[in-house]
N, C-alpha and C positions, 0 to 999 in steps of 0.2 A: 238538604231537607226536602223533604217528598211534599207537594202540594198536590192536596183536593182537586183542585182545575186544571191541573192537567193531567196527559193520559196517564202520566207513570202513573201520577197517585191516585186517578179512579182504577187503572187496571191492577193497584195493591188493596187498595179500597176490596176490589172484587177478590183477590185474593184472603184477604181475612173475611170476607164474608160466605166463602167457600170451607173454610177451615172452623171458623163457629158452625156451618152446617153439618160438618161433618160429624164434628164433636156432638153437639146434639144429636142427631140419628144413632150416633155409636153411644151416645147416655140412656137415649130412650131406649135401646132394646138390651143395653146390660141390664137396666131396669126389667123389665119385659121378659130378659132372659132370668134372670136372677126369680122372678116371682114365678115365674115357669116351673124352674128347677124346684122350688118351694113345693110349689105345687105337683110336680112328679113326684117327689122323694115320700109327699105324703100318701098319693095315690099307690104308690109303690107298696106302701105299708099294709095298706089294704089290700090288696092283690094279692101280696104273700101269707096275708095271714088268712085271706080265703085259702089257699091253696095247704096250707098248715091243717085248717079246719077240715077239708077235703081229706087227709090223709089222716085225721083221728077218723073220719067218719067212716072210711074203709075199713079201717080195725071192729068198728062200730057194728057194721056189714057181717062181720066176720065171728062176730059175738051172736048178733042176733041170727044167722044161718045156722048157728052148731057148730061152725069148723073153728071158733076156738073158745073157750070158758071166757067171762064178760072180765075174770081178773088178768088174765093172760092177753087179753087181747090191751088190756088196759097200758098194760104193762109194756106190750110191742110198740103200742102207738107211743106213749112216751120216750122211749127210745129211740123209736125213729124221729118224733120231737127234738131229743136231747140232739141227735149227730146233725140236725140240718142246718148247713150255714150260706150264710150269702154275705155281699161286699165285705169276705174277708171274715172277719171275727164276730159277727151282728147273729143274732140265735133269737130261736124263741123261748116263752117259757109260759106256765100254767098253773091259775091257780083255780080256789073252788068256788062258788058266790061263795063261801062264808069268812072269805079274803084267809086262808090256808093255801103257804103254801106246797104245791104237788110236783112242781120239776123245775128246778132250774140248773139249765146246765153250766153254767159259771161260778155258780156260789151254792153246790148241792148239802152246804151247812144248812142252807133253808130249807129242805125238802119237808115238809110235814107240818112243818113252823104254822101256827097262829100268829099271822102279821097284821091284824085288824088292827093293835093298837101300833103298827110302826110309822115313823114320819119320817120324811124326808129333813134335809137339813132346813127348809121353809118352814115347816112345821102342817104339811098336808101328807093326812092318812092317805097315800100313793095306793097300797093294795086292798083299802076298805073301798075306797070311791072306784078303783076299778074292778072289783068284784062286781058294786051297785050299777056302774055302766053296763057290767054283760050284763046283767039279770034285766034290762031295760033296752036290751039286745047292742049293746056295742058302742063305739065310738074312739075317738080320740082323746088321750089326756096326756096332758103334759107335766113333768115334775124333774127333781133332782134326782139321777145316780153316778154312780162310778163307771168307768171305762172298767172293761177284763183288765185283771193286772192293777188295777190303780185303784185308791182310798178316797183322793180328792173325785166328790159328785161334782157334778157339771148338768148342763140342761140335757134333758131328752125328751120325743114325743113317742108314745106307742099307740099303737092298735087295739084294740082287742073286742075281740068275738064271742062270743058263748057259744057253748058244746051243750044244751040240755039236758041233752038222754045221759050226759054224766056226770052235771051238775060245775062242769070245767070253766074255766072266762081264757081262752089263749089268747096270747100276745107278743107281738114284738115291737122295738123302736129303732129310732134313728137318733142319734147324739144330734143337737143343735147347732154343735162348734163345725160337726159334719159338713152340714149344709151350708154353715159361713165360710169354712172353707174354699167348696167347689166356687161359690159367689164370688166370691175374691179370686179366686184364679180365672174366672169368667170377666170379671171387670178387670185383672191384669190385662188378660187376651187381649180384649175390649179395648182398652188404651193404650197399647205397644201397638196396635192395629191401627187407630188411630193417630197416633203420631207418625207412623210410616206413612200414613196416606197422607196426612194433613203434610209432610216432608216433601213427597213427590208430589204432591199440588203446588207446592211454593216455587220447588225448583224448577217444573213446568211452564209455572205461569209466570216467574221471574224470566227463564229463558226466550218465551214468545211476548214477554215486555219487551224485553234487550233487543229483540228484532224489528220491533217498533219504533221503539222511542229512537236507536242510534242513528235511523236511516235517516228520522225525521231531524234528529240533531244537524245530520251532517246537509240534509238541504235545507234546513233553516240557516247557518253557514254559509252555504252556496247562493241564497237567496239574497241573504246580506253582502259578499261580496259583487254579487250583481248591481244590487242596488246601488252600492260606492264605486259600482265602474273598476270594480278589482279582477284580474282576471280571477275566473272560476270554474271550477269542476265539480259535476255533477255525477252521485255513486246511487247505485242500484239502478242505472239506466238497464239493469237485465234481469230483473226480477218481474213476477207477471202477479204478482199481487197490485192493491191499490200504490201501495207507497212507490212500485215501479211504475205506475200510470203517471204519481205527481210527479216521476224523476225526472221522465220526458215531459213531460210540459216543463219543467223547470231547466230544460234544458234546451227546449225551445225559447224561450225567455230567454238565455245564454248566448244560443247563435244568431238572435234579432240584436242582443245589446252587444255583442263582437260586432255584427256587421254595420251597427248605428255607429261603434265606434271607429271602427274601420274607412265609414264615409266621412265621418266629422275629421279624422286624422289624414284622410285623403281631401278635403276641404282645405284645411286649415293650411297644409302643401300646397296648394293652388295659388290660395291669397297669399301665402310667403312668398310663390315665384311670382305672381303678378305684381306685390311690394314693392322683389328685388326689381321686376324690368322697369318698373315705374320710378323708383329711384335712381335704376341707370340713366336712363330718358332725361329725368328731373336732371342731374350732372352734366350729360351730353350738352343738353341744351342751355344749360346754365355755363357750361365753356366753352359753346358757342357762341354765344353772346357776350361775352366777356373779350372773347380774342377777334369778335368783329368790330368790338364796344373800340379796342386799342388801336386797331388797324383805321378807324374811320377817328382818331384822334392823333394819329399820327399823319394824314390826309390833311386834315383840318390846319394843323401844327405847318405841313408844307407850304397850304396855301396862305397860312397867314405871309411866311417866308417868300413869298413870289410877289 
């Protein structure tokens, strides 16, 4: 079990608070990136459908010079309308302010169509309101279509511009599932990128724990047999970080309590041989006395005798 007060468990402590960092920074700008992208894909719309506009207006050019009748020229630009694509299968198309529509290249059953009364599956006049947005010079709107190929509508946003001098509203969109898409593979990124890092910060900072905390284990150990007078050995006395500064001092501590013990067991030798010769002494002179005790009672015993 890891504890708060000590190093391991502040230097995991700091490790999960390295990994919440991370993760937030890598939330806030999938965030940030995500409304970015929002925000390009819209910008984008705009940008091409200026550049759509730019290319009726050359046709336009080319009506009002003489170099081609205003129905021929009408005619090229829709064309060249009709074949322009970008990301893939995305098109433009054209209708009139009186929401008629004049080209579309995906479903050219509508070419001519009166779509003022058509609705989406929401139930919003889509080509009436953006007829009313060109004629009020442009904008964004958003509503229900179909992918090329497909029946089921889904969401989209388009553009669209007005053409005056022909009375046109162009536009194009971008599918909404589009944009959640790319998001989702941005916030994938985001998070596989995230756990690789928030990965190699644990294995890191787990690693340069283990270098701490064992060295400290193994002289806390060492400290302790010191303390009970157990012989003991001292490890990292060769590392030039701090924990190798404690190893030597702890190891100094080690050859003062070897050599205190070493005096005290060379002590205690002393007074065993000064014991034993005090004890021989104590005997000597206790069987000299005894054998001069006999001798001066066998004198005595004589002279009683005489």
């Amino acid at each position: 079990m890891i504890r708060l007060n000590s190093i391991a468990g502040r230097f995991h402590a700091l490790i999960i608070l390295a990994v919440l960092a991370v993760a937030g920074v890598a939330g806030l700008s999938t965030y940030q990136l995500t409304a970015s992208n929002r925000t390009h894909r819209t910008e984008t719309l705009r940008s091409l459908t200026d550049t759509a506009l730019s290319s009726v207006g050359h046709y336009a050019s080319l009506a009002k010079n003489g170099a081609l009748d205003e129905e021929t020229a009408k005619r090229e630009a829709l064309a060249a309308l009709s074949s322009m694509r970008y990301d893939g299968e995305e098109y433009f198309f054209v209708i009139d302010f009186d929401a008629r529509m004049v080209m579309h290249p995906i479903k050219p059953e509508l070419d001519g169509k009166d779509l003022s009364a058509s609705t989406d599956p929401a139930g919003a006049p889509l080509f009436k309101d953006m007829a009313r947005l060109a004629r009020n010079g442009g904008g964004y709107y958003s509503y229900l279509w179909p992918r090329p190929g497909a029946e089921q509508p889904v969401p989209k946003t388009s553009y669209v511009l007005p053409f005056p001098a022909w009375g046109w509203a162009i536009g194009t969109g971008v599918y909404v599932d589009d944009i959640a898409a790319e998001n989702r593979s941005s916030a994938i990124w985001a998070a596989v990128s995230t756990l690789v890092i928030a990965a190699l910060l644990v294995l890191v900072a787990s690693w340069l724990t283990r270098t701490i905390t064992r060295p400290m284990r193994a002289l806390r150990a060492s400290m302790a047999d010191i303390a009970a007078g157990r012989p003991a050995s001292v490890a990292g006395l060769d590392r030039s970080d701090e924990v190798g500064e404690m190893a030597r001092v702890v190891d100094v501590f080690r050859r003062n309590a070897e050599e205190r013990n070493a005096l005290r067991a060379e002590q205690e030798r002393a007074d065993q041989e000064r014991q034993r010769r005090r004890e021989a002494v104590e005997r000597l002179i206790s069987g000299f006395g005894g054998d001069v005790g006999r001798r001066l009672d066998a004198v005595i015993a004589e002279m009683n005798g005489l």
